[in-house]
C-alpha positions as a Markdown table, in Angstrom:
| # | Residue | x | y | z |
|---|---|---|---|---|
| 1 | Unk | 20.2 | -90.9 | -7.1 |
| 2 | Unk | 16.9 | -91.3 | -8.5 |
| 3 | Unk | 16.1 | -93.9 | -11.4 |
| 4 | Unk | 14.2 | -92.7 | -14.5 |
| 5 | Unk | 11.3 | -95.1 | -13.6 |
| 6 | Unk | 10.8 | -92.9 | -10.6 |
| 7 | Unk | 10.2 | -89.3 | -12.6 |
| 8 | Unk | 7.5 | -91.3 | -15.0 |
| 9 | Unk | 4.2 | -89.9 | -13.8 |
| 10 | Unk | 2.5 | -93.4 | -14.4 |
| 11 | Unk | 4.7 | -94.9 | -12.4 |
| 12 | Unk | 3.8 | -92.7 | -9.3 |
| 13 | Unk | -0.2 | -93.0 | -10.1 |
| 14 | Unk | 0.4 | -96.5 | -10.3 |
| 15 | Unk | 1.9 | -96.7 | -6.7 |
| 16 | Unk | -1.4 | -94.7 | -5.4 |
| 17 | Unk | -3.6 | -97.5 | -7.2 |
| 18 | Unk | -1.4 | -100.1 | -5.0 |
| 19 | Unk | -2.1 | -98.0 | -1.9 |
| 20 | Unk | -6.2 | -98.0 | -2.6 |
| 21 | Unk | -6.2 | -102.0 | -3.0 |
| 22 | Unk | -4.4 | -102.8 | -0.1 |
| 23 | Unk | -6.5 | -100.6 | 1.6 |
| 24 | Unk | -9.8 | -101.9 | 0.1 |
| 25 | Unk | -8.4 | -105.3 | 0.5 |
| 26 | Unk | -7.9 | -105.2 | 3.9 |
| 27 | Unk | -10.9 | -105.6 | 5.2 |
| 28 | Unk | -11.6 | -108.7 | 2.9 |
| 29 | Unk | -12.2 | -111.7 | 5.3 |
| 30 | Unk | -9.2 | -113.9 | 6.5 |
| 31 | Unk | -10.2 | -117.0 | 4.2 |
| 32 | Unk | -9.7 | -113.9 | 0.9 |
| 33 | Unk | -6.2 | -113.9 | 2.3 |
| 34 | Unk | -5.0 | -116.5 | 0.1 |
| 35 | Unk | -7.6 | -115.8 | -2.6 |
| 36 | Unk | -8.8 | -112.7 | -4.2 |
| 37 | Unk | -7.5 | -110.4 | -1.9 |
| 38 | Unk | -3.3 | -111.7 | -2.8 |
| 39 | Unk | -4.9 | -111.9 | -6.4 |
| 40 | Unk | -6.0 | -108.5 | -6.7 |
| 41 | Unk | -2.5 | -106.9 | -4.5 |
| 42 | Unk | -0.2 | -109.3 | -6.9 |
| 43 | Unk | -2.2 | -107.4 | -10.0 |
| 44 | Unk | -1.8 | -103.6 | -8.6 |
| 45 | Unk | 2.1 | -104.1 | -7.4 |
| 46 | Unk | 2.4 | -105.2 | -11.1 |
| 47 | Unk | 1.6 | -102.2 | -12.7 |
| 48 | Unk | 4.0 | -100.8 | -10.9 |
| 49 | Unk | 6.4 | -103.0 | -11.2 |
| 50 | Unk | 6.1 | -103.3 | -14.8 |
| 51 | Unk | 6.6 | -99.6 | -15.3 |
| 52 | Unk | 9.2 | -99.8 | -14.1 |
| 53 | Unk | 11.5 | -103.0 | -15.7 |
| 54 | Unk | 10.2 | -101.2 | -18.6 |
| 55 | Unk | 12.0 | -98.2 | -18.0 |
| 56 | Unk | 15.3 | -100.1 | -17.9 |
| 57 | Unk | 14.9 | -101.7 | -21.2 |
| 58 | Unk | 16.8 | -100.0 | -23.8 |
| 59 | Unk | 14.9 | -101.0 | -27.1 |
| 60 | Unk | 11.3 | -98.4 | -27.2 |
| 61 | Unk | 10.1 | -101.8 | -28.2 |
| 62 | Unk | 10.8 | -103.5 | -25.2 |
| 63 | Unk | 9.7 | -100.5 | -23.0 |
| 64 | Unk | 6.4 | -100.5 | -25.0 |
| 65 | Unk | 6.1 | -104.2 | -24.6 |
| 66 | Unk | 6.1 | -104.0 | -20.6 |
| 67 | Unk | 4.3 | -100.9 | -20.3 |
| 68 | Unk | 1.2 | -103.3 | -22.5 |
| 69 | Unk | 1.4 | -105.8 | -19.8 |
| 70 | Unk | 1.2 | -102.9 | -16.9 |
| 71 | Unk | -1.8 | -101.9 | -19.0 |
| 72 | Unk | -3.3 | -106.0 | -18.6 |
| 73 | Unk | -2.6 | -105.9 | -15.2 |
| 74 | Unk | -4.7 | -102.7 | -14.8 |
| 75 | Unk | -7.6 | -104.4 | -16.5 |
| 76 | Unk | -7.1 | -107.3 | -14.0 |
| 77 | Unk | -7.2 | -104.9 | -10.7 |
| 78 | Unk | -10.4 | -103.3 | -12.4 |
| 79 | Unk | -11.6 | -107.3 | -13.1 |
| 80 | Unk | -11.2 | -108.2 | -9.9 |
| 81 | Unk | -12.2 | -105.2 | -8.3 |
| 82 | Unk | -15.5 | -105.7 | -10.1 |
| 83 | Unk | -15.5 | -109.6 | -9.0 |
| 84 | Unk | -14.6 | -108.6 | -5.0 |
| 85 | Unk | -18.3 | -106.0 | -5.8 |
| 86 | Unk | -20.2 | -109.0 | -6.6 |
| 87 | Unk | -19.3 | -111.2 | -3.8 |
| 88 | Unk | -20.0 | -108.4 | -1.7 |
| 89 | Unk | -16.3 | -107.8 | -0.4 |
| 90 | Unk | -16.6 | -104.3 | -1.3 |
| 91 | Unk | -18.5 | -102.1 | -2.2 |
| 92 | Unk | -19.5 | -100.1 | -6.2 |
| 93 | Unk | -18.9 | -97.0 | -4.3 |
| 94 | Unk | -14.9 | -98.0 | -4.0 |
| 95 | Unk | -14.9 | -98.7 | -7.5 |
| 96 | Unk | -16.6 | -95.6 | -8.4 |
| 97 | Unk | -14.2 | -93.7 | -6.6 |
| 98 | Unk | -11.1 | -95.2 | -8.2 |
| 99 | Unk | -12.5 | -95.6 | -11.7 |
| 100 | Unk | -11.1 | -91.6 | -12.8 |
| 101 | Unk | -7.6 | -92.9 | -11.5 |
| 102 | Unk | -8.0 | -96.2 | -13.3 |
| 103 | Unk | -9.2 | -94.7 | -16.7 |
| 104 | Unk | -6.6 | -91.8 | -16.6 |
| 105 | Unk | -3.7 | -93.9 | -15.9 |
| 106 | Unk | -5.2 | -96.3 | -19.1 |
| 107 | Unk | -5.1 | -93.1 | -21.1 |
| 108 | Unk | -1.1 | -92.6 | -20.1 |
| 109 | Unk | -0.2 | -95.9 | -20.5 |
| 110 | Unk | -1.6 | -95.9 | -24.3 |
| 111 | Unk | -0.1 | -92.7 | -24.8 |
| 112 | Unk | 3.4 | -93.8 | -23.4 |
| 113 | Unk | 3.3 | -97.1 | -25.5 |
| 114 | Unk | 2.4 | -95.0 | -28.5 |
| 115 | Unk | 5.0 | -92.4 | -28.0 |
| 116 | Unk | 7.7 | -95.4 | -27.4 |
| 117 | Unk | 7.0 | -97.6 | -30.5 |
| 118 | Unk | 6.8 | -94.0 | -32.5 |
| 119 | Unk | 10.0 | -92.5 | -31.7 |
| 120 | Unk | 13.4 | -93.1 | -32.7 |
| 121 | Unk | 15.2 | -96.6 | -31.6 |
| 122 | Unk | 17.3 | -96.0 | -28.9 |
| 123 | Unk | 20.9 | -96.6 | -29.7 |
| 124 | Unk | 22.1 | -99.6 | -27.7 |
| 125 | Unk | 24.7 | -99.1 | -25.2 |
């Protein structure tokens, strides 16, 4: 069986973001461990995660509502990614590389919160 959340391609990109910062984030030193590095993971798996409590909701209100706060917690990953730059954890080439990703899963999310809060209420079941 596969769960609707699981078709959404947002939901996959956002599952590739996880992979980059956890990759990037390992090689943060042990004392980021409890710091930045957990920050930055707990910010990326939220995307995800969002996307996809979202996708259970029945009201397109509801489903727009958690797809904003997958949006925040994009704009946190690409905070702190910025923030792990200047304290030279990693480096503007990583965050070069990902920014395409970031900005085009932005771009989805909008246009899946738009499509949500402009179509038809679901009928409650």
């Amino acid at each position: 069986m596969e769960f609707s959340f699981e078709k959404l391609v947002i939901w996959q990109k956002s599952r590739l973001i996880v992979k980059e910062v956890y990759r990037i984030s390992s090689s943060f030193p042990g004392e980021e461990r409890q710091g930045l590095s957990n920050q930055l993971r707990r910010a990326a798996v939220s995307i995800a995660s969002n996307i996809a409590e979202g996708s259970g909701r029945f009201s397109n209100k509801e489903k727009a509502h958690f797809c904003e706060i997958a949006y925040g917690s994009l704009m946190e990953v690409i905070c702190q990614l910025t923030l792990a730059i200047d304290l030279g954890l990693t480096t503007l080439n990583e965050l070069d590389r990902l920014r395409p990703i970031f900005e085009e899963l932005g771009r989805q999310l909008c246009a899946y919160r738009r499509s949500m809060l402009l179509s038809k209420p679901n009928p409650q079941t």
